[in-house]
RODO-2510 file (C-alpha; in nm, 4 decimals, decimal comma):
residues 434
     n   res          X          Y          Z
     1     x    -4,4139     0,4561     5,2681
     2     x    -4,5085     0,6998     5,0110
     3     x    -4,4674     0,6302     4,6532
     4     x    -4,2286     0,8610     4,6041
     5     x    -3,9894     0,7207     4,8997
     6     x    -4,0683     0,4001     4,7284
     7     x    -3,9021     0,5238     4,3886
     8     x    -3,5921     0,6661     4,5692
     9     x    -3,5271     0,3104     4,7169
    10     x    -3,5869     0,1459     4,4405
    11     x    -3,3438     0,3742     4,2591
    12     x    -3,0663     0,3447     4,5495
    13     x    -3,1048    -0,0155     4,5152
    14     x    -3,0793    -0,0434     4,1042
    15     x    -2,7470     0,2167     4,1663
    16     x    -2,6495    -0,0631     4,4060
    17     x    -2,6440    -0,3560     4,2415
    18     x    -2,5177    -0,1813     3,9101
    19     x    -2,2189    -0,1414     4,1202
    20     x    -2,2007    -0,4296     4,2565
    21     x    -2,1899    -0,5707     3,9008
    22     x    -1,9446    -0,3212     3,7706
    23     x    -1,7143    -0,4190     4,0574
    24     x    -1,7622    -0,8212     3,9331
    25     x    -1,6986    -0,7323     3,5968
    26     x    -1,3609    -0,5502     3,6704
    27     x    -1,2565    -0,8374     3,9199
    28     x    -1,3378    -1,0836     3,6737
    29     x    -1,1244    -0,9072     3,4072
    30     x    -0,8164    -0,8883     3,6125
    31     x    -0,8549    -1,2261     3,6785
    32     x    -0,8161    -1,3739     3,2780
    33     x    -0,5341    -1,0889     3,2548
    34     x    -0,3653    -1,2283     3,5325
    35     x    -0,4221    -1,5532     3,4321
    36     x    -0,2836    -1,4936     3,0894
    37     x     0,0072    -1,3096     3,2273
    38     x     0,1044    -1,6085     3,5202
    39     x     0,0472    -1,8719     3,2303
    40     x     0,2801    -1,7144     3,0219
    41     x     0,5508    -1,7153     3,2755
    42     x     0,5212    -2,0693     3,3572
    43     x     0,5073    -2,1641     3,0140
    44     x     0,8712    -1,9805     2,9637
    45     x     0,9988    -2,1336     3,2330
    46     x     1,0034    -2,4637     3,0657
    47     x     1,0101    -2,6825     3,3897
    48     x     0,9063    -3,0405     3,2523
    49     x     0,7054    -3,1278     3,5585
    50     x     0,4839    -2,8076     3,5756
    51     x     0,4064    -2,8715     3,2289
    52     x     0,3033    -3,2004     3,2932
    53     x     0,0424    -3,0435     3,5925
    54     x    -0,0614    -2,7577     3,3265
    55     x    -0,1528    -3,0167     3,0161
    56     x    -0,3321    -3,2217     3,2750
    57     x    -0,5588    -2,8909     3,4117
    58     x    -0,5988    -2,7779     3,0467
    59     x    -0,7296    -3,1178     2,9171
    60     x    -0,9667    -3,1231     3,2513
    61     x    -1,1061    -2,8018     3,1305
    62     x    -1,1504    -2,9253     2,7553
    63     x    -1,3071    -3,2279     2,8505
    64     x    -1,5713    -3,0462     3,1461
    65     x    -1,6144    -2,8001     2,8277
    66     x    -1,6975    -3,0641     2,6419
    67     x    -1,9130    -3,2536     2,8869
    68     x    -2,1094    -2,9529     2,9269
    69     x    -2,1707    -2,8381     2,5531
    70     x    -2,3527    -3,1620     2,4280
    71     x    -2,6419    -3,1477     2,6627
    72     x    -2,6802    -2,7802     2,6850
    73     x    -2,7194    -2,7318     2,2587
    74     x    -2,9482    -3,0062     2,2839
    75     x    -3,2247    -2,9235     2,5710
    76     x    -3,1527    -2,5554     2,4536
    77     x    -3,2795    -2,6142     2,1340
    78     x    -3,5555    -2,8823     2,2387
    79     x    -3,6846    -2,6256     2,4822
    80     x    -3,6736    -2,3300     2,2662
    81     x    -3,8871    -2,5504     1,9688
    82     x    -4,1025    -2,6808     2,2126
    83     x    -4,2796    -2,3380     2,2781
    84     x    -4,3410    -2,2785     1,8859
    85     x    -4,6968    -2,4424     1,9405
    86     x    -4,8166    -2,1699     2,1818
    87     x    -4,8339    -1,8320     1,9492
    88     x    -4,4293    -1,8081     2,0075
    89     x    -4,2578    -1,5929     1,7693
    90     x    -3,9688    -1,8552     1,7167
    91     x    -3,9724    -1,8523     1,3750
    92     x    -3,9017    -1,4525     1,3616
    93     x    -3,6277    -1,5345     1,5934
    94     x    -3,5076    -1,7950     1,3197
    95     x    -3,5142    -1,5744     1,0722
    96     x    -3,3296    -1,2877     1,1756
    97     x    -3,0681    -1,5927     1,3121
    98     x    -3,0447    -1,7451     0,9643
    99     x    -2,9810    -1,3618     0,7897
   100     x    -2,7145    -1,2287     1,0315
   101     x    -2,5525    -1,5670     1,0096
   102     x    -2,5454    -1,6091     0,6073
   103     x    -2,4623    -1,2370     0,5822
   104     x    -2,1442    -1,2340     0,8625
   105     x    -2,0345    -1,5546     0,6856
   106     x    -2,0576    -1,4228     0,3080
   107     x    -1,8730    -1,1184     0,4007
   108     x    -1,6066    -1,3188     0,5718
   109     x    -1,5325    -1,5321     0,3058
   110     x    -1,5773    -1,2126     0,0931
   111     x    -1,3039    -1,0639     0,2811
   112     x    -1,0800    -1,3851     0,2477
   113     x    -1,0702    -1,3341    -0,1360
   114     x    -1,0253    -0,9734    -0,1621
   115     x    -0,6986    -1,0327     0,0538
   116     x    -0,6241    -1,3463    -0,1011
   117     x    -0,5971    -1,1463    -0,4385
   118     x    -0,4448    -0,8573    -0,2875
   119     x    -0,1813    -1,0759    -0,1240
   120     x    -0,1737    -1,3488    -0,3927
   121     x     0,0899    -1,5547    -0,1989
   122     x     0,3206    -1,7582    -0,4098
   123     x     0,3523    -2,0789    -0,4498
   124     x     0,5593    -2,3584    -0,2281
   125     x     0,8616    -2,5032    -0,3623
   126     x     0,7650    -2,8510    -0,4869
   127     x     1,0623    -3,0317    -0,3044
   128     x     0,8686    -2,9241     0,0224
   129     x     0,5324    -3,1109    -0,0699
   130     x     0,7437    -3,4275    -0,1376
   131     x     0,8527    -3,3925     0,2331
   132     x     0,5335    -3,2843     0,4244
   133     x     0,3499    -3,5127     0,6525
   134     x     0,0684    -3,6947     0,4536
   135     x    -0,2771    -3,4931     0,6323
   136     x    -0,5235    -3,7450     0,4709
   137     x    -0,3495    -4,0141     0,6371
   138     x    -0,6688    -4,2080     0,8168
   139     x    -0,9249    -3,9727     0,6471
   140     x    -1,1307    -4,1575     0,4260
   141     x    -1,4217    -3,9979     0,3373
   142     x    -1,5496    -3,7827     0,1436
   143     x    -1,7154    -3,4595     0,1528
   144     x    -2,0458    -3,6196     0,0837
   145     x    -1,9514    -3,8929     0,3480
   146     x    -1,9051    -3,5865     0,5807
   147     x    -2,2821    -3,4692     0,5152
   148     x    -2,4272    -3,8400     0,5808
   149     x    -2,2467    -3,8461     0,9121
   150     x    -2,4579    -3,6037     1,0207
   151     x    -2,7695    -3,8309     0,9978
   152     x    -2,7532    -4,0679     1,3163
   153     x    -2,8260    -4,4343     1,3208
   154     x    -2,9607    -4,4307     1,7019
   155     x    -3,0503    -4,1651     1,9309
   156     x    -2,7629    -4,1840     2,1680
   157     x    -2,4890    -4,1836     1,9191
   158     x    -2,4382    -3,8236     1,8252
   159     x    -2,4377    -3,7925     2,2124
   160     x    -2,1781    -4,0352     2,2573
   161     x    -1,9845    -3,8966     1,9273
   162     x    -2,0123    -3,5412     2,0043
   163     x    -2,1278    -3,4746     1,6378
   164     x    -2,2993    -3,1210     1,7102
   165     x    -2,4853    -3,1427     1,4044
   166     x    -2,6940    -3,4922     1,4290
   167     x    -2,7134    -3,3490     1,7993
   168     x    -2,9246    -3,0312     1,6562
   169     x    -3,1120    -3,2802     1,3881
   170     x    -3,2121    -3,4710     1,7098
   171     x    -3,2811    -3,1752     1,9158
   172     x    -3,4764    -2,9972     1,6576
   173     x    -3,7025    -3,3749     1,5884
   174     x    -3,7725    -3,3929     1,9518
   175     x    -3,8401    -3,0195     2,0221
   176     x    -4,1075    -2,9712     1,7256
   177     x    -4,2127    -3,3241     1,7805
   178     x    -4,3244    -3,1831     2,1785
   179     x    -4,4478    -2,8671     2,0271
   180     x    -4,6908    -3,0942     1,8216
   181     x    -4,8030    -3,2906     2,0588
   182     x    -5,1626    -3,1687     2,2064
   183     x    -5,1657    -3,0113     2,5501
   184     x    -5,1907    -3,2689     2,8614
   185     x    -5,0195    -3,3872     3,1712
   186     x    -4,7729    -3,5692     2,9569
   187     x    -4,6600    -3,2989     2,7460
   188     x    -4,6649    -3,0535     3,0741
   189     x    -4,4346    -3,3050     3,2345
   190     x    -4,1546    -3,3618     2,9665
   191     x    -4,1081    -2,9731     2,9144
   192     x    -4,0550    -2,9270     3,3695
   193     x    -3,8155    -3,2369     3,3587
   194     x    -3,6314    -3,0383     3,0318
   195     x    -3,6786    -2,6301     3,1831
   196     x    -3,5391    -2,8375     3,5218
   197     x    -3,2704    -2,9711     3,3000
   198     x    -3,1397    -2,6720     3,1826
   199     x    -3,1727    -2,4772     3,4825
   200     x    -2,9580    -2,7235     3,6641
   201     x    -2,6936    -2,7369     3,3395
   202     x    -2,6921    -2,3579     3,4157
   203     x    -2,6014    -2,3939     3,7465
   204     x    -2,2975    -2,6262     3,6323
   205     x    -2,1769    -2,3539     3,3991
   206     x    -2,1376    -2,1024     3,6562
   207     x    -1,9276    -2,2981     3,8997
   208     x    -1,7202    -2,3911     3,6259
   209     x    -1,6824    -1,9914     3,5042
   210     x    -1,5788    -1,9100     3,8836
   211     x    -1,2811    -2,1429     3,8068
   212     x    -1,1859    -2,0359     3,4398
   213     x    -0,9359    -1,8482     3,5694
   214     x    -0,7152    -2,1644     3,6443
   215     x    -0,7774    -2,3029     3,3490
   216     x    -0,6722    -1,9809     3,1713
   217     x    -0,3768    -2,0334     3,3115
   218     x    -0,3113    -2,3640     3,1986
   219     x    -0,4220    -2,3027     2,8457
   220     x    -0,1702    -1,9917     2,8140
   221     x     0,1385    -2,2232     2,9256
   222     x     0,0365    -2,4823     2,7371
   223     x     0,0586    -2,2748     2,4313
   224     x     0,3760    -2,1050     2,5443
   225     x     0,5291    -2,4094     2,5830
   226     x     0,4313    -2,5221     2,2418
   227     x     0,5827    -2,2022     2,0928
   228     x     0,9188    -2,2626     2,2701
   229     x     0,9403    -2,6279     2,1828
   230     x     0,9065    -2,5518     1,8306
   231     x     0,5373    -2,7017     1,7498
   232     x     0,4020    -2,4013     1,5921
   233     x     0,6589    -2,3380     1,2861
   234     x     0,6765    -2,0390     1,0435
   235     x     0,7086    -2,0468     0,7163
   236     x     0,4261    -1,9656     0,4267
   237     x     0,3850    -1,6500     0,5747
   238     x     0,1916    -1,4602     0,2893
   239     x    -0,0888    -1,7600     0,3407
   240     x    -0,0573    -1,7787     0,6897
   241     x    -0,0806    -1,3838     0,6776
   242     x    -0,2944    -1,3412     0,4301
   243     x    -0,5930    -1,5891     0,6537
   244     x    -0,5018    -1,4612     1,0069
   245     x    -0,5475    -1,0768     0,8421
   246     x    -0,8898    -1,1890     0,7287
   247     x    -0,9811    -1,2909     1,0526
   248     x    -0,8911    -0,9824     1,2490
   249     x    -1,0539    -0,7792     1,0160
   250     x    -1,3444    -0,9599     1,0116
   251     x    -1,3442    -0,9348     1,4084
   252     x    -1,2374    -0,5725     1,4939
   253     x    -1,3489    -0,4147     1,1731
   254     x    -1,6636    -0,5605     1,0043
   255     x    -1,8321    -0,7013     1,2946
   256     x    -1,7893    -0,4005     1,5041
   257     x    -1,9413    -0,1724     1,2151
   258     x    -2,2591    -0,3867     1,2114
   259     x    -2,2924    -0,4156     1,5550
   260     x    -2,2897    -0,0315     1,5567
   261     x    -2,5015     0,0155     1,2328
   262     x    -2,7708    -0,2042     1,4389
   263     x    -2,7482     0,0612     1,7091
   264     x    -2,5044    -0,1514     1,9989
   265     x    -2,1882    -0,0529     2,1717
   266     x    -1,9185    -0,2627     2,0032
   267     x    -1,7211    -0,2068     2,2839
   268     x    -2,0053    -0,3181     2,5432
   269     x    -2,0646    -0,6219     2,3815
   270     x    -1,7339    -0,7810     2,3571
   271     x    -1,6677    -0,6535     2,7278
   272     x    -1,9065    -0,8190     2,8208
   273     x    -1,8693    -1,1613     2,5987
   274     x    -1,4917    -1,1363     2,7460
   275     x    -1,4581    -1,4697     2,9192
   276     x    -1,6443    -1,6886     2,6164
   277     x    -1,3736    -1,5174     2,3793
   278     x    -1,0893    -1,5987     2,5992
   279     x    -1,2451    -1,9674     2,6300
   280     x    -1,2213    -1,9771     2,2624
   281     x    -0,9253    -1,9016     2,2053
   282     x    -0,7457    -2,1043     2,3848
   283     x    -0,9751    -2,4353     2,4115
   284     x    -1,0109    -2,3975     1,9496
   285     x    -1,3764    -2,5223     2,0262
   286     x    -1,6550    -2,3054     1,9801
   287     x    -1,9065    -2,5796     2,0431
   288     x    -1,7210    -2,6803     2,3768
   289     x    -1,7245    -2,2547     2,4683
   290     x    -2,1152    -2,2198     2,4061
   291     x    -2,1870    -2,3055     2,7863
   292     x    -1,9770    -1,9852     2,8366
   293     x    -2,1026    -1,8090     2,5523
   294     x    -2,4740    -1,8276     2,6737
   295     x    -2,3584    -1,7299     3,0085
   296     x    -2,1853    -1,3759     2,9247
   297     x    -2,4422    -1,2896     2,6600
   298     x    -2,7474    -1,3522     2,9770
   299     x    -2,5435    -1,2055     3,3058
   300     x    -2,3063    -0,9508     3,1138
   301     x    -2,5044    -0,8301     2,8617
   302     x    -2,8900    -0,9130     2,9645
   303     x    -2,9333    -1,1109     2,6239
   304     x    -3,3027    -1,3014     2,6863
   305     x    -3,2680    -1,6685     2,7657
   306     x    -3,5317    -1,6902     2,5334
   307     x    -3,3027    -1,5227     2,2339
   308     x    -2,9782    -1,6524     2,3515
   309     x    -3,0455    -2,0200     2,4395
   310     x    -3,1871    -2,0510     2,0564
   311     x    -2,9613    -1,8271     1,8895
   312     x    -2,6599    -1,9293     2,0070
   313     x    -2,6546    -2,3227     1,9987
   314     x    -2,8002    -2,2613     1,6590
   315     x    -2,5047    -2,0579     1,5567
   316     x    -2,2752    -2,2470     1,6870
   317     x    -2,3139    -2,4956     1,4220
   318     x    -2,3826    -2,2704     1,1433
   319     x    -2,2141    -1,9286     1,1602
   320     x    -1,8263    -2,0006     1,0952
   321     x    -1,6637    -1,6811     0,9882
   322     x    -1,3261    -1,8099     1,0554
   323     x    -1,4022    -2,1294     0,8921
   324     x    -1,5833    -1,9689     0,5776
   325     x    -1,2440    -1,7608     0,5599
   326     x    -0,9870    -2,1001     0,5424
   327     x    -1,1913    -2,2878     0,3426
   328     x    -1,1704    -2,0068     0,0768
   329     x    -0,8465    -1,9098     0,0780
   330     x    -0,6964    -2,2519     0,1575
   331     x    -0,8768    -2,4363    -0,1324
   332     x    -0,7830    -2,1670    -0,3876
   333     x    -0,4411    -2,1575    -0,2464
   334     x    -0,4221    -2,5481    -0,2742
   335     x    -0,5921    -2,5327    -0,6458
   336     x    -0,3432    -2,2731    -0,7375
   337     x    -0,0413    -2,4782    -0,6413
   338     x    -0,1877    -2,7505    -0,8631
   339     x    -0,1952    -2,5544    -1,1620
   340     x    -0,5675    -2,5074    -1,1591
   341     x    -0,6634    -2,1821    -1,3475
   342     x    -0,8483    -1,9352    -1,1105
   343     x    -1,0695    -1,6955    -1,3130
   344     x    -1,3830    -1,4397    -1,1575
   345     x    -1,6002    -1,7409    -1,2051
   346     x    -1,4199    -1,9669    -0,9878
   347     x    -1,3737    -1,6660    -0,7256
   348     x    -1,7323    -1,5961    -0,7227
   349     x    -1,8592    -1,9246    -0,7128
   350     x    -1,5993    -1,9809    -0,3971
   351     x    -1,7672    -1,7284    -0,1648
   352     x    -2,0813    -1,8971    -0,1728
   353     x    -1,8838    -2,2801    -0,2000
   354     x    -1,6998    -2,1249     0,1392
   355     x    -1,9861    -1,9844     0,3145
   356     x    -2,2312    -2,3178     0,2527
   357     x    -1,9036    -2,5638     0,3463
   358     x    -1,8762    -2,3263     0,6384
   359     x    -2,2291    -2,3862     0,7614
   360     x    -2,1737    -2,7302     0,7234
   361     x    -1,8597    -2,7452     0,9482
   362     x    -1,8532    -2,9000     1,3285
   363     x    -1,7334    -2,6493     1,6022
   364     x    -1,4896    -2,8528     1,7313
   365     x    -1,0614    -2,8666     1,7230
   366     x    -0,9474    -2,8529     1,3569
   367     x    -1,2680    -2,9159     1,2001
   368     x    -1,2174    -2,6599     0,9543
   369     x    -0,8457    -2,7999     0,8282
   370     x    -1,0457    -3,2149     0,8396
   371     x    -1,3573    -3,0310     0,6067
   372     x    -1,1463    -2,8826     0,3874
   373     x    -0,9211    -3,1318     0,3575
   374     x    -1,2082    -3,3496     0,2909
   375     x    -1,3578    -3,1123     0,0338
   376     x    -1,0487    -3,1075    -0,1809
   377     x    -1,0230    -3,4551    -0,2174
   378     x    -1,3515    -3,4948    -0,3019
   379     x    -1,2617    -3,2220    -0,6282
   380     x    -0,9643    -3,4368    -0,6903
   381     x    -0,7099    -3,1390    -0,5830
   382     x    -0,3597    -3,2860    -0,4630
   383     x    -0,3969    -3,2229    -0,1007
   384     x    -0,0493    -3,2893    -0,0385
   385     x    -0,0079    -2,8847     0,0625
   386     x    -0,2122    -2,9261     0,4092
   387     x     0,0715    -3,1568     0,5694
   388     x     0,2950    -2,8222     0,4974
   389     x    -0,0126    -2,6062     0,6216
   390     x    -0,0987    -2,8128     0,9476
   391     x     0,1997    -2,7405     1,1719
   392     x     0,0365    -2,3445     1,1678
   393     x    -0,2471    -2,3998     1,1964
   394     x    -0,2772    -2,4372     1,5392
   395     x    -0,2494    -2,0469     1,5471
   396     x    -0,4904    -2,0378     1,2705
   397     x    -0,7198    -2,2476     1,4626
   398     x    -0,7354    -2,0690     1,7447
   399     x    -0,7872    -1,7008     1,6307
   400     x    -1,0629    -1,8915     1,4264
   401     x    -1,2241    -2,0320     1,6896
   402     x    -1,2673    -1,6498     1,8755
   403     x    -1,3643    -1,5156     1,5423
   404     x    -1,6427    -1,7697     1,5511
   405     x    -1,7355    -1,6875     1,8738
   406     x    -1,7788    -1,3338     1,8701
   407     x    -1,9617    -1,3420     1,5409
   408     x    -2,2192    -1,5722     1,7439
   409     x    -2,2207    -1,3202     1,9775
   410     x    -2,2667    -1,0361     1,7664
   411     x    -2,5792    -1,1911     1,5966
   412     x    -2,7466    -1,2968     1,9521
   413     x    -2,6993    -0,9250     2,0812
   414     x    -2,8539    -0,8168     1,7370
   415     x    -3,1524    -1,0203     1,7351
   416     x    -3,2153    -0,9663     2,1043
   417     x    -3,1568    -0,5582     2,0225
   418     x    -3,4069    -0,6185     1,7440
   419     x    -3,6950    -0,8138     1,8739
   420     x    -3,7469    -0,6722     2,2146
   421     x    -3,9372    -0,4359     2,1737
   422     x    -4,1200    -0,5795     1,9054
   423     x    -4,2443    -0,9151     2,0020
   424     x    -4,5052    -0,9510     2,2766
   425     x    -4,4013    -0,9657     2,6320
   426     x    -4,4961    -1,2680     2,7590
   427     x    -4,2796    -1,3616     2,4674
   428     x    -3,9341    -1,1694     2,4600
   429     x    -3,8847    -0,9893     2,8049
   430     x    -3,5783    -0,8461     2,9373
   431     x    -3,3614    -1,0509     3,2168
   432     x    -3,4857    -0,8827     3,5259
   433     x    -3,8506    -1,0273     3,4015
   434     x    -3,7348    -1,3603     3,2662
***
């Protein structure tokens, strides 16, 4: 066969699988619309019994989520560090991680305060504090408390706790701890068993995305049937507005405009991170979506394994837009209520406050409304305003939770865009190589 036959084959067969692909993608995509459509319906329909079924396949997905999530950060992470010993460029991968996230985060909480004073929402009737539900009812400790839970006492506990954080402390000990060690059969050994590890976990994620659409389902009428019963209330809408407005303009505004100033398709790249934003939303976890999350950014949008199984456990952890957002505007909100005088100093010095509590938060259920709750106490701010806050923000949580998730997103697909073409092959090569 001459070359040139050869090329034309090749060709035909690239053209193939493209659309091949493009027919998955558009399959897979009426699939989470459907589901979200269907699990609407049955959550109107109010049948007592069907919920019952729903609630039981929702909290099967949460918990596989969950199952998943705490071994994939870890051996993502231990892998990725374990390389750094060999000439690896992890540390420029770090790097450009650590900017994108601190910058997305500061202009997130940035954006919280400009609408916070914009809005300026007014302040609760004091009869309606002496009613609300006590929040720091079981919560103990402090924000400092908070920070020394993240050390762990034995190696299996912040497996068995699901405390992401000690989990990455661990990780990150044993990964530069292998990428110390001097080459041998020992070392050569422990890295197979881990790549094996992870390879297998992978395997694991992608039967369980074949089935997301059931559980998309079940998440949708489990929130429908929350709505109808009552559980999410109104009421404080100027907060409530004024922190679910920062959000979405965080996500469809700001993000987009730095995805495109970085030279990517906006559009692309959350088409393509589709089914770990739909996770998000509806399972409030963006630790228990990163299984997901690394699997859209690799097969949708070729993100390296290299890039994305570092990046994204790493901001998982760390880059909380949503979070960096409530704790802002929720802690000045609370200190206003309490007659605390708010001034440019105390504004200023809250973006950064927001941003560092933010990269300090868990990415799990409500850990945002538990750290800031925390955090107030610890400043000696009445907290009595979150019991009047908490029955919303389970709508807060969740559009938190996606925000969190795409901004992850959008700082893998950056540093990927970034570094391809300038670290060395054997290094950072695209997905058809890897």
């Amino acid at each position: 066969m001459t070359s040139t036959s050869q090329n034309r084959v090749n060709s035909e067969a690239k053209q193939a699988i493209a659309k091949i692909s493009a027919r998955k993608r558009a399959i897979t995509a009426f699939l989470y619309i459907g589901g979200l459509v269907l699990g609407a319906l049955l959550g109107l329909i109010g049948n007592e019994e069907l919920n019952i079924v729903l609630n039981f396949i929702a909290t099967v997905f949460t918990r596989l989520f969950s199952f998943i999530a705490v071994p994939v950060i870890a051996v993502s992470l231990i892998n990725t560090l374990a390389k750094l010993n060999h000439g690896s460029n992890g540390g420029t991968i770090f790097t450009h991680t650590i900017f994108y996230t601190f910058l997305t985060t500061i202009v997130a909480a940035t954006v919280g305060l400009s609408l916070f004073l914009i809005f300026a929402p007014s302040n609760v009737p004091q009869e309606m504090l002496g009613v609300a539900a006590d929040p720091s009812a079981g919560i103990t400790t402090s924000y400092y408390d908070h920070l020394i839970n993240i050390i762990p006492n034995n190696f299996l506990q912040p497996f068995v706790s699901g405390n992401v954080l000690s989990i990455l402390l661990v990780a990150a000990a044993v990964g530069l701890g292998l990428a110390s060690m001097p080459t041998s059969e020992t070392r050569t050994a422990l890295v197979k068993v881990l790549v094996g590890l992870q390879d297998l976990l992978f395997i694991l994620i992608h039967w369980l995305i074949t089935i997301l659409p059931i559980g998309i389902v079940a998440f949708t009428a489990q929130l429908v049937a929350q709505i109808e019963a009552g559980v999410i209330l109104g009421g404080l809408a100027t907060y409530f507005g004024t922190v679910i407005s920062s959000n979405l303009l965080q996500m469809f505004i700001f993000l987009p405009i730095l995805l495109f100033i970085r030279g990517l398709n906006p559009l692309k790249v959350a088409k393509g991170m589709l089914p770990a934003l739909m996770v998000a939303l509806f399972s409030k976890s963006s630790a228990g979506t990163l299984p997901v999350t690394i699997a859209s950014a690799e097969d949708n949008l070729n993100v390296d394994k290299r890039i994305s199984r570092f990046v994204l456990p790493i901001c998982t952890t760390i880059n909380m837009n949503g979070c960096a957002a409530f704790i802002l505007i929720t802690s000045l909100y609370l200190m206003q209520n309490s007659g605390i005088d708010l001034n440019f100093g105390t504004y200023f010095a809250w973006i950064f406050i927001a941003t560092f509590a933010a990269v300090g938060n868990a990415g799990v259920p409500m850990g945002c409304f538990f750290l800031t709750l925390s955090l107030m106490s610890s400043m000696n701010v009445p907290v009595a305003l979150m019991g009047v806050i908490l029955p919303i923000y389970a709508v807060i949580d969740m559009i938190e939770t996606c925000l969190n998730v795409w901004s992850d997103s959008c700082v893998a697909n950056i540093v990927n865009y970034e570094l391809k073409d300038k670290l060395p092959k054997e290094e950072i090569s695209s997905k058809e190589n890897a």
